[in-house]
VMD Tcl script that draws the C-alpha trace (Angstrom):
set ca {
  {101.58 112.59 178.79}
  {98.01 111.89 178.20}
  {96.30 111.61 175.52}
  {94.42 114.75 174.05}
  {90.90 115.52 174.05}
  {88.88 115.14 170.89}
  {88.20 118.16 171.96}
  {91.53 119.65 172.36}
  {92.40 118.10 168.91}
  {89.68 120.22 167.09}
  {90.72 123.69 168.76}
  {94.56 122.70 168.03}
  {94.14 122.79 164.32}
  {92.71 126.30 164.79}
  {94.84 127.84 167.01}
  {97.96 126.52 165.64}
  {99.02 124.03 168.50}
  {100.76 121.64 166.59}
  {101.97 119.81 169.77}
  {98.95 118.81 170.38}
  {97.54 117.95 167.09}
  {100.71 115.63 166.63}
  {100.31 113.84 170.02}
  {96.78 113.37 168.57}
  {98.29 111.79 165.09}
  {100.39 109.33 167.06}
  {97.69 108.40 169.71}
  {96.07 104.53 169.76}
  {92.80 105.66 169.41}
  {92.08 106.06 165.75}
  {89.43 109.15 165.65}
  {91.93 111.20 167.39}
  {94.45 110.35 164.76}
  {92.39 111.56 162.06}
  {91.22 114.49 164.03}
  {95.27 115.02 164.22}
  {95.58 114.31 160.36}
  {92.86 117.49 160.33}
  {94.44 119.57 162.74}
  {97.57 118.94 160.93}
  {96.89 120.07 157.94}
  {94.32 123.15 158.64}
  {97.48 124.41 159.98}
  {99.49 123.73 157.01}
  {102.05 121.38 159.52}
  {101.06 118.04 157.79}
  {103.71 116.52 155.96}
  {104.18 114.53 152.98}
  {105.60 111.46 155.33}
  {102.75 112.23 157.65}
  {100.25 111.66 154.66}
  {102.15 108.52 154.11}
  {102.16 107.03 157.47}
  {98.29 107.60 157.57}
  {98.11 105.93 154.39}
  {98.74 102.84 155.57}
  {96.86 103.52 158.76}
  {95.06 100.51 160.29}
  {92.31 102.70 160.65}
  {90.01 103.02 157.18}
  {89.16 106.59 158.70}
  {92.76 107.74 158.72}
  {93.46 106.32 155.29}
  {89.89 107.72 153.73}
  {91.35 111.58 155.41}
  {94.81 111.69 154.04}
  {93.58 110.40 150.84}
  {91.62 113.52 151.26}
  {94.11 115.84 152.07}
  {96.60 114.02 149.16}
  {94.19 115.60 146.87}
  {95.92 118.93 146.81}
  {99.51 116.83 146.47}
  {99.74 115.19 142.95}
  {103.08 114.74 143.68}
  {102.19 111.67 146.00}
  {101.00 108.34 144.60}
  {97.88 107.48 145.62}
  {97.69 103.57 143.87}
  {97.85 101.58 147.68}
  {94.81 104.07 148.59}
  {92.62 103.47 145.71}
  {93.35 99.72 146.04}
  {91.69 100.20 149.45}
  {89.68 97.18 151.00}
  {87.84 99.78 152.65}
  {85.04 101.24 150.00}
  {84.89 104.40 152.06}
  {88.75 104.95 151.05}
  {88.88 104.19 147.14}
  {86.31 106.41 146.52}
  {88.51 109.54 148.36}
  {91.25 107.96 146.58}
  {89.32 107.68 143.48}
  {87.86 111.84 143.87}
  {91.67 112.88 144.91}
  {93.08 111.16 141.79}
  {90.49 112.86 139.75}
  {91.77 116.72 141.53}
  {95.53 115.58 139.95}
  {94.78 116.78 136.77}
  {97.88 115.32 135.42}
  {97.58 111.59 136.76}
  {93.58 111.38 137.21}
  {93.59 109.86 132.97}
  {96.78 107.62 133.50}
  {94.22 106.34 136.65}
  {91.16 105.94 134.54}
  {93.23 104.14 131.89}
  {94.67 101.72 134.54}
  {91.09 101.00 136.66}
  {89.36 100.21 133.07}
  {91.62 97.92 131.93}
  {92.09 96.14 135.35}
  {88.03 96.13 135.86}
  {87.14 96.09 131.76}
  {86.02 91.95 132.44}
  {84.30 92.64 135.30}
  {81.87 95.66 134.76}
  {80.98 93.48 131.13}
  {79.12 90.77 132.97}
  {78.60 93.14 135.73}
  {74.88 92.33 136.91}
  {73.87 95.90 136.72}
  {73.41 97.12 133.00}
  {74.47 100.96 134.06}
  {78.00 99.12 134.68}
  {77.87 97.30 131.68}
  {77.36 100.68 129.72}
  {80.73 102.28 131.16}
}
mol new
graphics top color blue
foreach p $ca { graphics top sphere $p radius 0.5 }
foreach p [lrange $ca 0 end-1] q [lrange $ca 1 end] { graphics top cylinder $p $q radius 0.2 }
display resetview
């Protein structure tokens, strides 16, 4: 089988083709993987293992969308996402975290401790002031 359209990929997510949309998810090319991730989940067929496969995606645009979509699933840990090398991906991490009402403190806690050294000599006195 070939590989789906981008375009293909878009529509599947609206019409419900999840066939598609997972041949998309598991394709090499990395924007039709996170077009799949979408599809996925606008038609409420992503997974919880899907949402962890993509977050350890090669692909910082695949990691950056399911910590996205993990947003509305507090029940997954999203720790390896906002450690992200990729900026782009700890801040979704860092905005999903902060939608899980009941982890987002035990997150803040954790970041200002890890980062309370650095942001004290930080160069930039806003930083400083946190």
């Amino acid at each position: 089988m070939t590989a789906p359209t981008r375009r293909d990929v878009a529509a599947a997510g609206h019409t419900g083709d999840e066939a598609t949309a997972r041949a998309a998810f598991a394709a090499s090319d990395a924007e039709l993987r996170e077009l799949g991730l979408g599809a996925l989940e606008r038609m409420g067929s992503l997974s919880d293992d899907d949402l962890v496969a993509a977050s350890s995606d090669p692909a910082p645009a695949v990691r950056r969308r399911a910590a996205e979509a993990i947003a509305h699933r507090p029940h997954l840990d999203l720790t390896a996402l906002l450690d992200d090398a990729d900026p782009r991906v700890a801040e979704a991490a860092a905005w999903a975290a902060g939608e899980h009402a009941s982890s987002a403190d035990q997150v803040l806690d954790r970041r200002s401790e890890e980062h309370t050294s650095e942001l004290q000599s930080h160069h930039d006195l806003v930083c400083r002031l946190l």
